[in-house]
N, CA, C and O atoms as a GROMACS GRO file, in nm:
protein
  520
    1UNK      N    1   1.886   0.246  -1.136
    1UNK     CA    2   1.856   0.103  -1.137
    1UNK      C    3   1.905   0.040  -1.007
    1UNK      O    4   2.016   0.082  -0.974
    2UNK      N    5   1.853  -0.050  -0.927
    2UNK     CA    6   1.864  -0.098  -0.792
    2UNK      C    7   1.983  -0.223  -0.858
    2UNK      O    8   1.989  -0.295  -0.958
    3UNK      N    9   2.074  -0.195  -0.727
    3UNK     CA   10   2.152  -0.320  -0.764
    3UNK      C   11   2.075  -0.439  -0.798
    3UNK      O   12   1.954  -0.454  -0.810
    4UNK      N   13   2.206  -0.548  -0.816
    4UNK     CA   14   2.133  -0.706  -0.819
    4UNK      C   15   2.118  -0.758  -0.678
    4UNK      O   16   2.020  -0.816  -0.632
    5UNK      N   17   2.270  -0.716  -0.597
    5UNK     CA   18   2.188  -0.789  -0.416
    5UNK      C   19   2.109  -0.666  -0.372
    5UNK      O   20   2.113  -0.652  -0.250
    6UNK      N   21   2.052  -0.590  -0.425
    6UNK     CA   22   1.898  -0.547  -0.372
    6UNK      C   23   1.760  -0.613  -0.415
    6UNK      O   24   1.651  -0.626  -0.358
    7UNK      N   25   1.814  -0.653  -0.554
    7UNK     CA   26   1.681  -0.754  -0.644
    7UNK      C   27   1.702  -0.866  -0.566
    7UNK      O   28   1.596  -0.917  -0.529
    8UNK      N   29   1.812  -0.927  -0.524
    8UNK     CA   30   1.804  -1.062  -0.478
    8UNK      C   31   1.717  -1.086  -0.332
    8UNK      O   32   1.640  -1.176  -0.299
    9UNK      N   33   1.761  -0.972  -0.267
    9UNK     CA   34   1.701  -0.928  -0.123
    9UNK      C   35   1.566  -0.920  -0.140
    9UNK      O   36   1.493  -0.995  -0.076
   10UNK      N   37   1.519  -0.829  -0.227
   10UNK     CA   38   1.288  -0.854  -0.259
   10UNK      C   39   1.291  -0.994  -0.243
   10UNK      O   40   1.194  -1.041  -0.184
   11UNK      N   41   1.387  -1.077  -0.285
   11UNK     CA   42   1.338  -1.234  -0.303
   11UNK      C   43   1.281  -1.301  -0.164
   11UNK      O   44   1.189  -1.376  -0.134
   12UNK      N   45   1.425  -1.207  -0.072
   12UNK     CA   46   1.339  -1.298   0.050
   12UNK      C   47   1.317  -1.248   0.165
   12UNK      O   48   1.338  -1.299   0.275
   13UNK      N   49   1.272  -1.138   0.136
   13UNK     CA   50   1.138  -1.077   0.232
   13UNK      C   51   1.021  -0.978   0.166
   13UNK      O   52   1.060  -0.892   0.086
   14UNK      N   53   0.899  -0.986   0.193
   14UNK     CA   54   0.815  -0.881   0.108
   14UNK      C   55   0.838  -0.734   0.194
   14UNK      O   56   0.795  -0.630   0.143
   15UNK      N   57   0.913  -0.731   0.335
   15UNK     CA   58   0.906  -0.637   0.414
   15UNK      C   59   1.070  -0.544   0.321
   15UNK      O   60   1.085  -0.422   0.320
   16UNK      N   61   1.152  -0.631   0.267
   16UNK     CA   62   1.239  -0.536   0.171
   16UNK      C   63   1.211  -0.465   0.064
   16UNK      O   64   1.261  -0.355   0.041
   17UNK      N   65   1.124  -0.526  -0.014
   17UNK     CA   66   1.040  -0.505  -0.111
   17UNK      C   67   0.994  -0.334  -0.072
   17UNK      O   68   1.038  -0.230  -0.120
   18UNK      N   69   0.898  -0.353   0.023
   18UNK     CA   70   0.824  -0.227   0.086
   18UNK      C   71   0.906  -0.137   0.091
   18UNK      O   72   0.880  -0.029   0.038
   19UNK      N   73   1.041  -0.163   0.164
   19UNK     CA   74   1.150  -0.078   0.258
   19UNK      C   75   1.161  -0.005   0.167
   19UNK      O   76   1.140   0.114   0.194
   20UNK      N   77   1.206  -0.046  -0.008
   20UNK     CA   78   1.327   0.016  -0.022
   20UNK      C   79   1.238   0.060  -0.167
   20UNK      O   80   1.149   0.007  -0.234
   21UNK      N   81   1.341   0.226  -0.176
   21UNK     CA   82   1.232   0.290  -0.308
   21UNK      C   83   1.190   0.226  -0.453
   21UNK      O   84   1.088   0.215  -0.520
   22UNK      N   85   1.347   0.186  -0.465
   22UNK     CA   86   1.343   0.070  -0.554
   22UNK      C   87   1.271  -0.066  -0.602
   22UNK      O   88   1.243  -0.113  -0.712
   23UNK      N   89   1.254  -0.115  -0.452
   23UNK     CA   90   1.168  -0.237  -0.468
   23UNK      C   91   0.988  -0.185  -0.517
   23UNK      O   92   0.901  -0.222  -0.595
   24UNK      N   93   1.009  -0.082  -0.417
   24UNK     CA   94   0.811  -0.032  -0.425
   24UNK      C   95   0.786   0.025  -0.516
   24UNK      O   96   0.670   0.065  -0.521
   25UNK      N   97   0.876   0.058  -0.629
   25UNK     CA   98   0.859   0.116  -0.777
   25UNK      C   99   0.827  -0.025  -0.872
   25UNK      O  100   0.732  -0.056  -0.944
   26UNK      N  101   0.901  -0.065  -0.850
   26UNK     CA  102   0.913  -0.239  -0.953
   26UNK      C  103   0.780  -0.316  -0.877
   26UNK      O  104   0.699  -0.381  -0.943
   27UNK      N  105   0.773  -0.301  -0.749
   27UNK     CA  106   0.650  -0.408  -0.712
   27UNK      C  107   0.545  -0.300  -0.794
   27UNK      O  108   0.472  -0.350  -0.879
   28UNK      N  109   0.537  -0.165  -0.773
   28UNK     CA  110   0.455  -0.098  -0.787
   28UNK      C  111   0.387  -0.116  -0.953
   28UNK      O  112   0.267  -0.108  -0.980
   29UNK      N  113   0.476  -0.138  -1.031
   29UNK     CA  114   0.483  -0.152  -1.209
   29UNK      C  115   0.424  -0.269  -1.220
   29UNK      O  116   0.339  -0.288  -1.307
   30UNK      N  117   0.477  -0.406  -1.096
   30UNK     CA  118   0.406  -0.524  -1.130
   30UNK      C  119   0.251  -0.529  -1.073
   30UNK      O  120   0.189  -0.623  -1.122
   31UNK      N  121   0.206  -0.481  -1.017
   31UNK     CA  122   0.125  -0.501  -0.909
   31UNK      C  123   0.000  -0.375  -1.044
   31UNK      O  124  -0.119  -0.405  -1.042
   32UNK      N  125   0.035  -0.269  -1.130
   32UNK     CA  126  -0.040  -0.202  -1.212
   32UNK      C  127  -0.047  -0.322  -1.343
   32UNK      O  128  -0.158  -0.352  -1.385
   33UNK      N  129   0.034  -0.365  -1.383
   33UNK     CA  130   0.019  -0.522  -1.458
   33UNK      C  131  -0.128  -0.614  -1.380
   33UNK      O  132  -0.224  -0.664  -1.439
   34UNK      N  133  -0.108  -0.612  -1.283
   34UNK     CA  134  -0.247  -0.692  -1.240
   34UNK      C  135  -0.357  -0.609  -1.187
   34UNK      O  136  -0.453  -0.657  -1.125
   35UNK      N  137  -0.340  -0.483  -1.214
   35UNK     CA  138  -0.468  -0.415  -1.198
   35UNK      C  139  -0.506  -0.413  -1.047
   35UNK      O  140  -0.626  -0.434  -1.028
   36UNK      N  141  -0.441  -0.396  -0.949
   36UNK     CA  142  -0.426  -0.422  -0.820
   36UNK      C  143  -0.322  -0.290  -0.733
   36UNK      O  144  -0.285  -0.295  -0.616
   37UNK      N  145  -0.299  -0.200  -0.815
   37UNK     CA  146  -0.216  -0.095  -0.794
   37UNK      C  147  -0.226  -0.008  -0.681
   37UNK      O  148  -0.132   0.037  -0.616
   38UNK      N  149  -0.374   0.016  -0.658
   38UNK     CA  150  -0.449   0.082  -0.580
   38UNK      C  151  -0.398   0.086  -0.443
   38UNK      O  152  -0.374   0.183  -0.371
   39UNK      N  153  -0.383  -0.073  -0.417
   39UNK     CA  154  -0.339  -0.141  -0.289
   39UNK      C  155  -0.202  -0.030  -0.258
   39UNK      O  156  -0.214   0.064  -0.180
   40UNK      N  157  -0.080  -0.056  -0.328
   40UNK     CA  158   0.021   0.025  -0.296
   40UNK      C  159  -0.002   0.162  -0.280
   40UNK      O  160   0.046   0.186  -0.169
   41UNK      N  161  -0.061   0.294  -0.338
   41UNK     CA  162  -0.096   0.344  -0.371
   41UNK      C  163  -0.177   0.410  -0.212
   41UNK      O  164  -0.158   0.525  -0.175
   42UNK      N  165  -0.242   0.336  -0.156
   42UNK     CA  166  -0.329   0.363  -0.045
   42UNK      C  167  -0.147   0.330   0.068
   42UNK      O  168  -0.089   0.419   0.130
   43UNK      N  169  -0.118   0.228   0.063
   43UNK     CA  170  -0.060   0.168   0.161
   43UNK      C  171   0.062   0.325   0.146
   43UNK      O  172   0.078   0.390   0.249
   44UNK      N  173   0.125   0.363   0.037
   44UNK     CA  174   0.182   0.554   0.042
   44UNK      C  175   0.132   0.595   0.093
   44UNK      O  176   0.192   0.626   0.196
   45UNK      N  177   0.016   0.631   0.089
   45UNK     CA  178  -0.051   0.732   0.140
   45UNK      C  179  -0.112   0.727   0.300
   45UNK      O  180  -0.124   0.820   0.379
   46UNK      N  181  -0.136   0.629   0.311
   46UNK     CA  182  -0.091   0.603   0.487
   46UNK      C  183   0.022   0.597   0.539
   46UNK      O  184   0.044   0.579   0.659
   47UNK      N  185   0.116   0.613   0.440
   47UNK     CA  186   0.258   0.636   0.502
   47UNK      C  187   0.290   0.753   0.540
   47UNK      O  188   0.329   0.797   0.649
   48UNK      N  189   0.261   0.820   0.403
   48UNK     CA  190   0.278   0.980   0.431
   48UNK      C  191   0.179   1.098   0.506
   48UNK      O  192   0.207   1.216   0.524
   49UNK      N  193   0.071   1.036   0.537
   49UNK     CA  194  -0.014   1.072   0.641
   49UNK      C  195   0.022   1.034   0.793
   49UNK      O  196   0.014   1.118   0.883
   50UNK      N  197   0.064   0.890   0.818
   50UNK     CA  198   0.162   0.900   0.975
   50UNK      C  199   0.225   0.999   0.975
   50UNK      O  200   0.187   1.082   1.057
   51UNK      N  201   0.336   1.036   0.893
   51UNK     CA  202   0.437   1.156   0.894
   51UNK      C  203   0.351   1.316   0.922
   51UNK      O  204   0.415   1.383   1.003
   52UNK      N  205   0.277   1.358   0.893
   52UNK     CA  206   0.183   1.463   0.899
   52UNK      C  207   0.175   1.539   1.044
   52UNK      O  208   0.111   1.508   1.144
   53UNK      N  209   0.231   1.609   1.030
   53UNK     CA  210   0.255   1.668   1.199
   53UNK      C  211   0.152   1.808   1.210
   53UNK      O  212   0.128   1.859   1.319
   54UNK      N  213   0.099   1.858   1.086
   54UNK     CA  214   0.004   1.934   1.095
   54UNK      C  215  -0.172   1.928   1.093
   54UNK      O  216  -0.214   1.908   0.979
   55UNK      N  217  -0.252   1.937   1.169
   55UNK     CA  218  -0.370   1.882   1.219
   55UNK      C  219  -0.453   1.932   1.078
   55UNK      O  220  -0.538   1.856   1.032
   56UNK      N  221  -0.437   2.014   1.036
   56UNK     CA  222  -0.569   2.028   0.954
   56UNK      C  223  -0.505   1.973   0.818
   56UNK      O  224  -0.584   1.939   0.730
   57UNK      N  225  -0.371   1.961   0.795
   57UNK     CA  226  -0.340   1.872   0.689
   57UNK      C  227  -0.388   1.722   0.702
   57UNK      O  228  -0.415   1.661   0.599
   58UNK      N  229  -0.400   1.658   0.828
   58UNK     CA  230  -0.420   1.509   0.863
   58UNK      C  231  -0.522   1.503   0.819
   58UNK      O  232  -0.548   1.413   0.739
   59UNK      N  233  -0.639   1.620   0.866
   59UNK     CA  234  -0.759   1.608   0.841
   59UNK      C  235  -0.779   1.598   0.649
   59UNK      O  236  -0.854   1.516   0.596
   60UNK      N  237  -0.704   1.690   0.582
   60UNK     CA  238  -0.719   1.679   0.479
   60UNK      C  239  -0.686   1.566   0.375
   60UNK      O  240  -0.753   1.541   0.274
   61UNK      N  241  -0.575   1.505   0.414
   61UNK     CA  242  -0.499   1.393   0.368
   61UNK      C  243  -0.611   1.280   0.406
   61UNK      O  244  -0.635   1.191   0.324
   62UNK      N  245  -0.675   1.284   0.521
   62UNK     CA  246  -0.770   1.187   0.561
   62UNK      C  247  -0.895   1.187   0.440
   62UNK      O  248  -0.943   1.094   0.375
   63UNK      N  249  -0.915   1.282   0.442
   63UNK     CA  250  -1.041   1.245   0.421
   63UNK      C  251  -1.006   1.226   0.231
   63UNK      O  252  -1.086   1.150   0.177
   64UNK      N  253  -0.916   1.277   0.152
   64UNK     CA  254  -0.836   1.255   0.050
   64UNK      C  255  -0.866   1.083   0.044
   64UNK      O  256  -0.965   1.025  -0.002
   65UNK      N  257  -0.758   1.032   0.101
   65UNK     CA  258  -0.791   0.842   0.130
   65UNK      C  259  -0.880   0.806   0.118
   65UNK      O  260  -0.913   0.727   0.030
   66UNK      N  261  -0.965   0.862   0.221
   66UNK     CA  262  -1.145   0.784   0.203
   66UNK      C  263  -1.184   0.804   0.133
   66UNK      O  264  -1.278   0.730   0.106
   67UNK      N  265  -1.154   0.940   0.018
   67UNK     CA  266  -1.280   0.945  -0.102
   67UNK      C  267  -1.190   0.874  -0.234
   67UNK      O  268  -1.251   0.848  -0.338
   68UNK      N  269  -1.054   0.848  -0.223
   68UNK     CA  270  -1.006   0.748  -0.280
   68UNK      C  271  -0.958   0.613  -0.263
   68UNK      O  272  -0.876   0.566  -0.341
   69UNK      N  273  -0.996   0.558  -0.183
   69UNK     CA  274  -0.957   0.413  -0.139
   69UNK      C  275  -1.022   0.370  -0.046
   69UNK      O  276  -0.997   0.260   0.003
   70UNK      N  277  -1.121   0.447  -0.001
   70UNK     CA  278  -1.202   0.351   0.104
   70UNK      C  279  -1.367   0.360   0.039
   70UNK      O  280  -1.454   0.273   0.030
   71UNK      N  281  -1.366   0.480   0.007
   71UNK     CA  282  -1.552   0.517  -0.030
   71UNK      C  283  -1.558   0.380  -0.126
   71UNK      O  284  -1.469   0.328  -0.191
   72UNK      N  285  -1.732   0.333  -0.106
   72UNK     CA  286  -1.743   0.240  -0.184
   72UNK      C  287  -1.736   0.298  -0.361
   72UNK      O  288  -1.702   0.242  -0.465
   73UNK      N  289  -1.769   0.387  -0.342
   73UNK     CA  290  -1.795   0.466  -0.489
   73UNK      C  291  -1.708   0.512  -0.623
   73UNK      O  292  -1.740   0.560  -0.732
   74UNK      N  293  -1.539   0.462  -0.541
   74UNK     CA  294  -1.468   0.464  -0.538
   74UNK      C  295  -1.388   0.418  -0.641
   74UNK      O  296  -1.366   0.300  -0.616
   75UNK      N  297  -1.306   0.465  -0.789
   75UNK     CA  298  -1.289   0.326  -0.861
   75UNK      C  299  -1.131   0.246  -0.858
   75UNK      O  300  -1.088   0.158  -0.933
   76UNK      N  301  -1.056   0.330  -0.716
   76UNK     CA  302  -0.967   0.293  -0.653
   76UNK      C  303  -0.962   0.213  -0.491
   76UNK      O  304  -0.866   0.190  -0.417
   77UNK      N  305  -1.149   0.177  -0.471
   77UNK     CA  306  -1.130   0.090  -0.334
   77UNK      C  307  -1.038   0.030  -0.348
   77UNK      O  308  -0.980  -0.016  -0.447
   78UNK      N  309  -1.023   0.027  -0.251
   78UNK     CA  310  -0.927  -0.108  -0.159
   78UNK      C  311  -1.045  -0.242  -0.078
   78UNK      O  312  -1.156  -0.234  -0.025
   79UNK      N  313  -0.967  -0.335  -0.102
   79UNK     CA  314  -1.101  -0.427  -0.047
   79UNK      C  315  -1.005  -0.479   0.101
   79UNK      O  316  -0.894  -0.531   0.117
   80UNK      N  317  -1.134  -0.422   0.210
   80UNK     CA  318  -1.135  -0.413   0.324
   80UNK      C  319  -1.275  -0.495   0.415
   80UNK      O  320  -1.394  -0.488   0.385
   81UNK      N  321  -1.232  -0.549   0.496
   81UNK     CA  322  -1.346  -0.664   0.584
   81UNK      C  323  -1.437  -0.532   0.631
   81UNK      O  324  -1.401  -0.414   0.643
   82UNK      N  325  -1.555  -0.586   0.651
   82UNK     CA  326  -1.692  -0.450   0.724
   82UNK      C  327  -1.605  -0.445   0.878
   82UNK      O  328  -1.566  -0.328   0.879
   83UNK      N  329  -1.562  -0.500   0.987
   83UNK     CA  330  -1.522  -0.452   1.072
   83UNK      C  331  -1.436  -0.348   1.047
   83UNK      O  332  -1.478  -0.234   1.066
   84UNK      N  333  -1.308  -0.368   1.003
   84UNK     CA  334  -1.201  -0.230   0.957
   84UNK      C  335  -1.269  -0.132   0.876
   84UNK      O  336  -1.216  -0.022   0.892
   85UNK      N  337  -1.363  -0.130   0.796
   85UNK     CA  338  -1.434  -0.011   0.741
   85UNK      C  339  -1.500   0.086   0.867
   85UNK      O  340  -1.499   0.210   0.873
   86UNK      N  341  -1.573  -0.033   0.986
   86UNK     CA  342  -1.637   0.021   1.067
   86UNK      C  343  -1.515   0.123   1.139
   86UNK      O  344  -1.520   0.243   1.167
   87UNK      N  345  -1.426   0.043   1.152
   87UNK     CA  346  -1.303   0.128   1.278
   87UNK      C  347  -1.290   0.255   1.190
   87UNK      O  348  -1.293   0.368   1.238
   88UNK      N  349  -1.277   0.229   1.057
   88UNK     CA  350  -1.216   0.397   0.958
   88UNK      C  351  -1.292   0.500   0.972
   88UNK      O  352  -1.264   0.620   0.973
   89UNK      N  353  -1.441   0.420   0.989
   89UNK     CA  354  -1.585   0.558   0.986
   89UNK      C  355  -1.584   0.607   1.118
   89UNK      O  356  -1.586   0.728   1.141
   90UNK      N  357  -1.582   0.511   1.215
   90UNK     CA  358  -1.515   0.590   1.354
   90UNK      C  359  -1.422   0.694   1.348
   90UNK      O  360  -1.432   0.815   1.367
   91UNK      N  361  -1.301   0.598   1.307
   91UNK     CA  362  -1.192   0.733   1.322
   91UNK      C  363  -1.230   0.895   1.263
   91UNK      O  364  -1.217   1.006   1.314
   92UNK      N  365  -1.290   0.838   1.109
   92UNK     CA  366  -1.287   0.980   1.040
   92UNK      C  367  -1.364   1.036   1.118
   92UNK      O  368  -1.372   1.127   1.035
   93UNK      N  369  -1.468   1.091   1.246
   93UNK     CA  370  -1.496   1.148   1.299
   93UNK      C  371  -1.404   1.263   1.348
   93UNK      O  372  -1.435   1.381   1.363
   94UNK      N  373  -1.277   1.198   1.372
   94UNK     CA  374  -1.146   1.330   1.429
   94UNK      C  375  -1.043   1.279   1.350
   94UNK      O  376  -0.976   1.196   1.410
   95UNK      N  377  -1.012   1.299   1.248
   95UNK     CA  378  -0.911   1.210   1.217
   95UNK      C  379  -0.773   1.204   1.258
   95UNK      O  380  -0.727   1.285   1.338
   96UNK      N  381  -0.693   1.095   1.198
   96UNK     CA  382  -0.512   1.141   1.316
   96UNK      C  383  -0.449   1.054   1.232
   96UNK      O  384  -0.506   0.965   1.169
   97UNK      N  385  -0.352   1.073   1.229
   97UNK     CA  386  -0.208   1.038   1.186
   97UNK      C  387  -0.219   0.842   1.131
   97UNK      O  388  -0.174   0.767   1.045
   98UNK      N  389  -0.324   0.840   1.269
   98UNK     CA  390  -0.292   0.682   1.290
   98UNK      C  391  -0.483   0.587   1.206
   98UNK      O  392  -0.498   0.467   1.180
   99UNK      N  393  -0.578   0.693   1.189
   99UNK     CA  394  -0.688   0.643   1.095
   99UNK      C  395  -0.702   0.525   1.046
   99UNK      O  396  -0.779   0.438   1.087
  100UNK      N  397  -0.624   0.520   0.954
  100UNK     CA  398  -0.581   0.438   0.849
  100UNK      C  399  -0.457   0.351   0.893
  100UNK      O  400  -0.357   0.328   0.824
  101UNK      N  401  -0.483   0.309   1.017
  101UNK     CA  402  -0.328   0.166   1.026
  101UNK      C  403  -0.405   0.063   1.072
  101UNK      O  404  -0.340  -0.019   1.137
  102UNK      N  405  -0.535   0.036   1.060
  102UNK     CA  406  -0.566  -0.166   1.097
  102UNK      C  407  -0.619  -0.146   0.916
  102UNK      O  408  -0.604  -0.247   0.847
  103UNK      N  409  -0.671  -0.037   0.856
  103UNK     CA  410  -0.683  -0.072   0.699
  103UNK      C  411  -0.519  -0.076   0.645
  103UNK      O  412  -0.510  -0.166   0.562
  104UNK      N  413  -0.473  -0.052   0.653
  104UNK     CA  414  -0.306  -0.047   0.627
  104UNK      C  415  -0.229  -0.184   0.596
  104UNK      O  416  -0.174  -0.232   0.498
  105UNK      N  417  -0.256  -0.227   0.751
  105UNK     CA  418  -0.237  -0.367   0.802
  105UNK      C  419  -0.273  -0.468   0.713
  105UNK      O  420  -0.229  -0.574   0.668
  106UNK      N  421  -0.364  -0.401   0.707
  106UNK     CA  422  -0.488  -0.529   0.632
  106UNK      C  423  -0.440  -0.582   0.475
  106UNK      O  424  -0.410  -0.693   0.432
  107UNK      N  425  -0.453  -0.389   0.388
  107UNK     CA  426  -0.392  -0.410   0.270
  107UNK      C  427  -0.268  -0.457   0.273
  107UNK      O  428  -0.252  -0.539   0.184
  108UNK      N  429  -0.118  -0.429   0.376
  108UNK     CA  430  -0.004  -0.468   0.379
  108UNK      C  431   0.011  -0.645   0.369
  108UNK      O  432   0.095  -0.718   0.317
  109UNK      N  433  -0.088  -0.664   0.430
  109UNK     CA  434  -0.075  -0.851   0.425
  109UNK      C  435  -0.165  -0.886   0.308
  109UNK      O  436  -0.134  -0.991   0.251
  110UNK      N  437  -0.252  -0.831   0.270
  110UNK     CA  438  -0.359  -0.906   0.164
  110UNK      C  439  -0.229  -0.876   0.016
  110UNK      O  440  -0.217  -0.965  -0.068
  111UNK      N  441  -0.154  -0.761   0.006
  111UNK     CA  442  -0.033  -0.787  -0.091
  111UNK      C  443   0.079  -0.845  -0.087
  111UNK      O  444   0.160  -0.839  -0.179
  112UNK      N  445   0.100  -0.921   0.045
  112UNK     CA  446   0.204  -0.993   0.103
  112UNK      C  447   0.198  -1.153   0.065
  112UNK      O  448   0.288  -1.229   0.032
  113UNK      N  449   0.039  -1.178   0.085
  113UNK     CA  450  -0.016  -1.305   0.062
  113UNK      C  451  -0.020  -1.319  -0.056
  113UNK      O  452   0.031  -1.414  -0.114
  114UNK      N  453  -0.092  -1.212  -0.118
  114UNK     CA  454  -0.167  -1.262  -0.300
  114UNK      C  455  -0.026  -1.209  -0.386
  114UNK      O  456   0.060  -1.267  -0.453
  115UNK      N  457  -0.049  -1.084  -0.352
  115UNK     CA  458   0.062  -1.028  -0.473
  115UNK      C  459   0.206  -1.055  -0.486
  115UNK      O  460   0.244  -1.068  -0.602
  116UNK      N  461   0.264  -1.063  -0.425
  116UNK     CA  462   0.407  -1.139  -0.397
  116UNK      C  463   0.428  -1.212  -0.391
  116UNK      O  464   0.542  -1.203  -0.438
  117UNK      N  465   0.414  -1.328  -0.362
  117UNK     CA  466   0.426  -1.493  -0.452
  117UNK      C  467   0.417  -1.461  -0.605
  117UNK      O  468   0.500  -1.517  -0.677
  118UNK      N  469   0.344  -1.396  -0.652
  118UNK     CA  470   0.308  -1.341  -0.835
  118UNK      C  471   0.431  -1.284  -0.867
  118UNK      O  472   0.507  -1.326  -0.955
  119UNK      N  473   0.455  -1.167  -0.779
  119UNK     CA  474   0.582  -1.064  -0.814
  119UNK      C  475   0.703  -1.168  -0.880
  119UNK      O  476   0.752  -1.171  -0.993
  120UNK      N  477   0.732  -1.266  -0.738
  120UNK     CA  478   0.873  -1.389  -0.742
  120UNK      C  479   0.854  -1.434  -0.865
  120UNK      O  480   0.954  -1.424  -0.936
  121UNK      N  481   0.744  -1.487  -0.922
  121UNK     CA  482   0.789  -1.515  -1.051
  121UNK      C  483   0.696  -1.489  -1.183
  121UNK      O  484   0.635  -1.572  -1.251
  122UNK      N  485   0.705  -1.346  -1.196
  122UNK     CA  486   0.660  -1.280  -1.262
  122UNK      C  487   0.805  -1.227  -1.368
  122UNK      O  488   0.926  -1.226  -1.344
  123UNK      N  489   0.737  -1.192  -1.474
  123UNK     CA  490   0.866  -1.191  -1.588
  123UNK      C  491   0.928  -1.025  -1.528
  123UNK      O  492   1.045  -0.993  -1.548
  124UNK      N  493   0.849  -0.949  -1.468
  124UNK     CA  494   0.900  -0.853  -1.413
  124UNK      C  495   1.029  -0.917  -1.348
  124UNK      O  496   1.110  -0.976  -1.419
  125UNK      N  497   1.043  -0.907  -1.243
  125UNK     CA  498   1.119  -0.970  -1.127
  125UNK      C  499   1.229  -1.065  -1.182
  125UNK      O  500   1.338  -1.066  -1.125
  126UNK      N  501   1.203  -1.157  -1.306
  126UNK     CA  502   1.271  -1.241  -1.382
  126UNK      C  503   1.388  -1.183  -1.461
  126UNK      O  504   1.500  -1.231  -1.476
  127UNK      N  505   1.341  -1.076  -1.505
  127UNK     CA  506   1.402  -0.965  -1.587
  127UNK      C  507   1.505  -0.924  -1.503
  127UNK      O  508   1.607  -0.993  -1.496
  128UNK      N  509   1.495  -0.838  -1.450
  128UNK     CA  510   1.598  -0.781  -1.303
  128UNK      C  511   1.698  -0.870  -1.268
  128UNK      O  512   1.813  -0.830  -1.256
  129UNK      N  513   1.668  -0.995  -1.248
  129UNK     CA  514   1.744  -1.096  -1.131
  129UNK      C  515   1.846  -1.137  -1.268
  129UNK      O  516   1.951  -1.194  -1.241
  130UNK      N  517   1.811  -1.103  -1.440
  130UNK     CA  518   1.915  -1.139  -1.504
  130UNK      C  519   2.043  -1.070  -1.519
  130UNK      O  520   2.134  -1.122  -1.585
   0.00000   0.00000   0.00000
């Protein structure tokens, strides 16, 4: 269980939240409450694909993502603007480490904006801080 000045700390930044394993488990629980899970979920997996120092794993991990979080067909899209889709279909041509970081970006702030203001006072988060 994450301390209380680690719960207090999610309060005031969403970039602690992310940091720490703790926070991205509890955002992660709240964020499957709103059916929006996906988002985190992709935003891992571009984490652990930067880390990827082996080429035909990148390639594999890549194209993994796109047939789960980017393909439209998908029942884990991520909702992404047509420009950043365009940059991803580029990239996946060779893929690399770095593919997936302006979709990253994108999801990192679209859960920064929507979902976290919800998290703060969500009975999740309410719970914890008692």
């Amino acid at each position: 269980r994450p301390s209380l000045d680690d719960i207090k700390l999610w309060g005031e930044s969403f970039d602690k939240v992310m940091h720490t394993q703790g926070g991205r488990k509890v955002f992660r629980e709240f964020l499957r409450s709103e059916y929006s899970e996906e988002n985190m979920l992709f935003w891992l997996a571009c984490e652990e694909l930067k880390n990827e120092v082996n080429p035909e794993l990148v390639e594999e991990k890549a194209r993994l993502i796109y047939e789960d979080y980017i393909s439209i067909l998908s029942p884990k899209e991520v909702s992404l603007d047509s420009r950043v889709r365009e940059v991803i279909n580029k990239n996946m041509v060779e893929p690399t480490p770095s593919t997936f970081d302006e979709a990253q970006l994108q999801i990192y702030t679209l859960m920064h904006r929507d979902s976290y203001p919800r998290f703060l006072n969500s009975q999740i988060y309410k719970t914890l801080l008692q």
